[in-house]
C-alpha positions as CSV (number, residue, x, y, z in Angstrom):
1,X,0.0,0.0,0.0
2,X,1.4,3.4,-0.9
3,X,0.4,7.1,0.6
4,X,0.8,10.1,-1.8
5,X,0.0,13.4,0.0
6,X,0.1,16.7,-2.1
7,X,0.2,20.5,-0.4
8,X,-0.6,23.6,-2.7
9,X,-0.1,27.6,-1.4
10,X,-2.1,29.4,-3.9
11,X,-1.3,32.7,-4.8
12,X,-3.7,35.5,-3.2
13,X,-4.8,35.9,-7.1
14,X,-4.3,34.0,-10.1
15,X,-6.6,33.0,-13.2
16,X,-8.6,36.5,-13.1
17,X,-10.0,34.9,-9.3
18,X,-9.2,35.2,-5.7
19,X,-7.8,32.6,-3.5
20,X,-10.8,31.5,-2.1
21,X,-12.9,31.1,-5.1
22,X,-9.6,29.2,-6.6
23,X,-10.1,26.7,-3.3
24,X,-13.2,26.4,-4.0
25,X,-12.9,25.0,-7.4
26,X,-10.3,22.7,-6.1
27,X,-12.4,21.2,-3.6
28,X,-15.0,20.6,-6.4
29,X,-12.2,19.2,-8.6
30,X,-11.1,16.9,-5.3
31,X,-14.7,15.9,-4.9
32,X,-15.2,14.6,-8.9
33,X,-11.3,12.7,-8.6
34,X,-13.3,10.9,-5.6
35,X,-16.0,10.0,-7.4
36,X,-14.1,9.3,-11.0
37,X,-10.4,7.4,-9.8
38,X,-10.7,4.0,-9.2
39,X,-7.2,3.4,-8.1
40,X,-8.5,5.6,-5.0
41,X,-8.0,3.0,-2.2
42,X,-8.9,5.8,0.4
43,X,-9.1,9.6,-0.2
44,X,-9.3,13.1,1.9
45,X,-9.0,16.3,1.3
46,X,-8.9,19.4,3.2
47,X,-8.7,22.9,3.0
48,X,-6.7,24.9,5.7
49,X,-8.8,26.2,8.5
50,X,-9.2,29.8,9.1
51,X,-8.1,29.5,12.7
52,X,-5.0,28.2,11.4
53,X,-1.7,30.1,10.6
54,X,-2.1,32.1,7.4
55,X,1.1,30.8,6.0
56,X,0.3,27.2,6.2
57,X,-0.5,25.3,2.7
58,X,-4.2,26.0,1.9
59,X,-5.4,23.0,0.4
60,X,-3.8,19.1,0.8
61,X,-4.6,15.6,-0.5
62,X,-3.6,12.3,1.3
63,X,-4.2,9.5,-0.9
64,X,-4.1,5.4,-0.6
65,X,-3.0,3.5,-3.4
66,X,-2.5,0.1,-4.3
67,X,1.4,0.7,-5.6
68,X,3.6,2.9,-7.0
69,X,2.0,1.8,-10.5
70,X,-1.6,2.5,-9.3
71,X,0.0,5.6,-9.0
72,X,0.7,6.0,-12.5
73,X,-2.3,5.2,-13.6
74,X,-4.1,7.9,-10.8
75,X,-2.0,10.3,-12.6
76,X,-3.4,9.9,-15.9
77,X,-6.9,9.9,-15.0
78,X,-8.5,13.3,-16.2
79,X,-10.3,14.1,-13.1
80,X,-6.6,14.2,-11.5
81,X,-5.0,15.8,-14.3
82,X,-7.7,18.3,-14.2
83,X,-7.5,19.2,-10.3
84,X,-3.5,19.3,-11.0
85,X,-3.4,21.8,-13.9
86,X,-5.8,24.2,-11.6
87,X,-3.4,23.8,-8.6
88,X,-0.2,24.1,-10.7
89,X,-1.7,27.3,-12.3
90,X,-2.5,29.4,-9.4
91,X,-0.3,28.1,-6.6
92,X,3.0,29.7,-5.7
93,X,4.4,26.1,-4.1
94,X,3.7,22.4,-3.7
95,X,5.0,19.7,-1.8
96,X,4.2,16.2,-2.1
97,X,5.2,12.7,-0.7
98,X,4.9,9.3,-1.4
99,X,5.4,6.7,1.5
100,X,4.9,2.9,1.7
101,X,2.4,1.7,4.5
């Protein structure tokens, strides 16, 4: 069993729209790659709190996979590679890591 967990900062504006509507068409993006991946052993998603510190990542993914080839094959899906080209277009960083359970 493999983990992959993503982080994305956005930028305060990007794509003609603020952070928070940006987030929020990343959570809708996180919901269909739910829904539409079936490599998706188990799936969350979250969006940093408001309480929490300002600087922290705004939106992560932690994801359970099957292998490291699952994982090839979660990356090619549309529903990821749409959430992905969002994220990659209006964040200013991303971290990510993929760990065997």
């Amino acid at each position: 069993m493999l983990r992959h967990i993503v982080m994305y900062r956005f930028l305060p504006e990007a794509g003609g729209r603020t952070r928070e509507e940006n987030l929020a068409e990343a959570v809708a993006l996180a919901q269909r790659m739910e829904k539409e991946i079936p490599q998706l052993r188990a799936f969350q998603y979250g969006v940093n709190s408001r309480q929490a510190n300002a600087g922290n990542y705004d939106i992560t993914l932690v994801c359970d996979l099957d292998s490291f080839e699952a994982l090839a094959e979660y990356k090619q899906n549309p529903a990821h590679k749409a959430f992905g080209t969002l994220c990659h277009a209006v964040s200013s960083d991303r971290a990510a890591i993929d760990f065997e359970l």
